[in-house]
N, C-alpha and C positions, 0 to 999 in steps of 0.2 A: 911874585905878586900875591898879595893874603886879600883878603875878600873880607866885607861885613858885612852879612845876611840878618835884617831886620824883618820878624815876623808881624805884618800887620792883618792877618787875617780876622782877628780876634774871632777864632776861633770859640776860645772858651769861653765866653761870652753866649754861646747860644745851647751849648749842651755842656755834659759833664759825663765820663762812663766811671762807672762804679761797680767794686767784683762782687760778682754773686755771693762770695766767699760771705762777703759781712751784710749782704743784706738778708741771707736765708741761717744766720748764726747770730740775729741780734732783735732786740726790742722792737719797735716802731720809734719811742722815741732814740734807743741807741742810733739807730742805721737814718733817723731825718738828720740828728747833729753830724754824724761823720759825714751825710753828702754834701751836707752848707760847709762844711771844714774844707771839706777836698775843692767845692765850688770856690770858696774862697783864695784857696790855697795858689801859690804862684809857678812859675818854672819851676823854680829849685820843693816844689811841693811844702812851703814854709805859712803857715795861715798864725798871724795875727790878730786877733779882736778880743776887743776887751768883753769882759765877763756881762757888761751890764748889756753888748750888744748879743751876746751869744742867746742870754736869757730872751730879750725882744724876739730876735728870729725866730728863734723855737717855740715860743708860746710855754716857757718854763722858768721854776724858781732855781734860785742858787742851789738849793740843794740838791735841785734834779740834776741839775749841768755838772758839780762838780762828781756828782754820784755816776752820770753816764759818761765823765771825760776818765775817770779813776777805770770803767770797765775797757771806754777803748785802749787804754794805754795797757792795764794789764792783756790785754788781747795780743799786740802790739802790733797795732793798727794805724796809732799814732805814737807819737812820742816827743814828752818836755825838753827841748831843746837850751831854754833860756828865755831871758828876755829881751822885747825889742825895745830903743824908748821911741815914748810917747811926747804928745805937747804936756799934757801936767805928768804924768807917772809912768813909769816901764808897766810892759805888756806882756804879758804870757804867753811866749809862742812856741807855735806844737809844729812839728813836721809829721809831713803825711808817708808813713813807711810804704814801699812798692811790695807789694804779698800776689803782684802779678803771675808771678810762677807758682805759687804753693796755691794760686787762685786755680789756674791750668791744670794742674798736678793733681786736684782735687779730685774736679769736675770730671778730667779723664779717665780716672783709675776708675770712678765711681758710677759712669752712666751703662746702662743695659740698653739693647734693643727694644725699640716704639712697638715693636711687637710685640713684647711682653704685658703690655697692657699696665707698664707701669712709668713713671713722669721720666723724662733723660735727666731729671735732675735728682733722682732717686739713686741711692748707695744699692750693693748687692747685698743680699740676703745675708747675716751675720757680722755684719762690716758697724762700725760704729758711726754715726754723721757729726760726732760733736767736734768741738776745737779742739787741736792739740794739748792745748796748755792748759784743761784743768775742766772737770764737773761744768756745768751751768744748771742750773733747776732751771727748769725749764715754767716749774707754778711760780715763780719769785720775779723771772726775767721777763715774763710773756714771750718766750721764744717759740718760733714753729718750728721744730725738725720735719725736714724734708721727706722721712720715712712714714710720718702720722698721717693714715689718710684724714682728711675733712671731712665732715659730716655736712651737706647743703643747709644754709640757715631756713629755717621753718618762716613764710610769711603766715603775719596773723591776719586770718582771712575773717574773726569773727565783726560782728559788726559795731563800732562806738558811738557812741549817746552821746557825744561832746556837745551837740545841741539841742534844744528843743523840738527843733522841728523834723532833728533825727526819728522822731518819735511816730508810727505810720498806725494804721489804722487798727493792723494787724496786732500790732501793740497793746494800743489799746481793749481789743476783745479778749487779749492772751490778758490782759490784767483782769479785767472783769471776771473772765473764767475761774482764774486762781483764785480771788477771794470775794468769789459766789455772790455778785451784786453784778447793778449794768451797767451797760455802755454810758447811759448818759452820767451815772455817776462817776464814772472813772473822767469822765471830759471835764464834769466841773471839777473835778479836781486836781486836773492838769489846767483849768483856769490860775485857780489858786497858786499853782507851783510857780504859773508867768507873771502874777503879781506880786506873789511876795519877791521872785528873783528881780522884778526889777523897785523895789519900794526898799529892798535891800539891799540892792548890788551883790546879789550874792551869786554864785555862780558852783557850779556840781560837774565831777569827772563826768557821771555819768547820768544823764536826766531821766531815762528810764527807771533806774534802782531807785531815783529821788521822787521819782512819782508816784513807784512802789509802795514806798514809806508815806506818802500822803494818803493813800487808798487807804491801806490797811488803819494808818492813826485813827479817819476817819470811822472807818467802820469799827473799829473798836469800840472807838467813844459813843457813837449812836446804838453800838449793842448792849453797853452799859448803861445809857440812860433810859433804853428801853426797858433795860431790866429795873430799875429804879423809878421807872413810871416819871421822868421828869418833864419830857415832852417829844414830841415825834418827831422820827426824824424827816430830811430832806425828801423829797420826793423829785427824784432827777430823772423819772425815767419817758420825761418828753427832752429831755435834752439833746443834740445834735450840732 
């Protein structure tokens, strides 16, 4: 008596595993197409989609897709099998090569004990991390090799002007200071910076350096016409 075993788990439907092999030997955008390829992909590991869907998924142009489908295939990760037809045109379908074992074979030959203070995902000292089949630049691919330690990203802690009212009191006195007038002039002239921004529409990275440059214009000009005897300047210092 023969038996037929229908799988309706749908499984793959809910996850997908993919070897470390190509996600710690490939780009970002390399290693997002081959996991949609392999998600895609069916029993017989066979993935179908047309070029203009490939592009959609990925958030990429033709020239990226066929540039990162040319590295998986030289990798041989995938591979151009043929095509399948389509309702208007045939289709370009790739199979998903099993590199299960050279995945395995990798990872084992290559890990040291957690003791060492170094990742289990890390080669032994002298050993090479690259793929067999050939160089990668690693400035050209954006590849990480597993032996480069990371440097933690630096957050910027200093502080941004994006608004006006970023602008604190303290500000204000540090301007006065630097260009030897007072507070209340440096105020009207953060008046000035809020009416022109909004009689303009105009808008500044950073509103402190843009208030900057109104003090100083300011004070230039009144030390100019002082000098020139034209007429006196503002007198801002009951402002508040």
């Amino acid at each position: 008596m023969s038996y037929k075993i229908i799988d309706d788990s749908s499984d793959k439907g809910y996850f997908t595993i993919v070897p470390n092999y190509v996600l710690n030997h490939s780009s970002a955008i390399d290693k997002g197409l081959y996991l949609d390829m392999k998600r895609r992909a069916g029993d017989k590991g066979l993935c179908f989609m047309t070029e203009e869907t490939m592009c959609r998924r990925n958030g990429m142009g033709e020239k990226q897709l066929h540039k990162s489908l040319k590295y998986l295939i030289e990798h041989k990760w995938i591979e151009f099998v043929g095509t399948t037809p389509g309702k208007t045109r045939p289709i370009k379908t790739y199979k998903i090569i099993d590199i299960w074992r050279k995945n395995a074979e990798f990872y084992h030959d290559k890990k040291k004990p957690f003791e060492s203070g170094v990742s289990l995902d890390n080669p032994p000292e002298n050993k090479d991390t690259r793929p067999k089949q050939g160089k990668i630049p690693a400035e050209s691919r954006g590849i990480r090799r597993t032996n480069i330690k990371e440097e933690p990203i630096k957050k910027n802690t200093g502080k941004k002007y994006s608004s006006i009212s970023d602008i604190k009191d303290e500000d204000i006195k540090e301007i006065a200071e630097r260009y030897k007038t007072t507070v209340g002039f440096v105020l009207l002239q953060r008046e000035k910076l809020i009416n022109y921004c909004e009689a303009k529409g105009r808008r500044y990275k950073n509103y402190k350096s843009a208030l900057r440059n109104f003090v100083l214009g300011d004070v230039q000009r009144n030390a100019q016409n002082k000098k020139d005897g034209k007429y006196r300047g503002v007198d801002a210092t009951k402002i508040r």
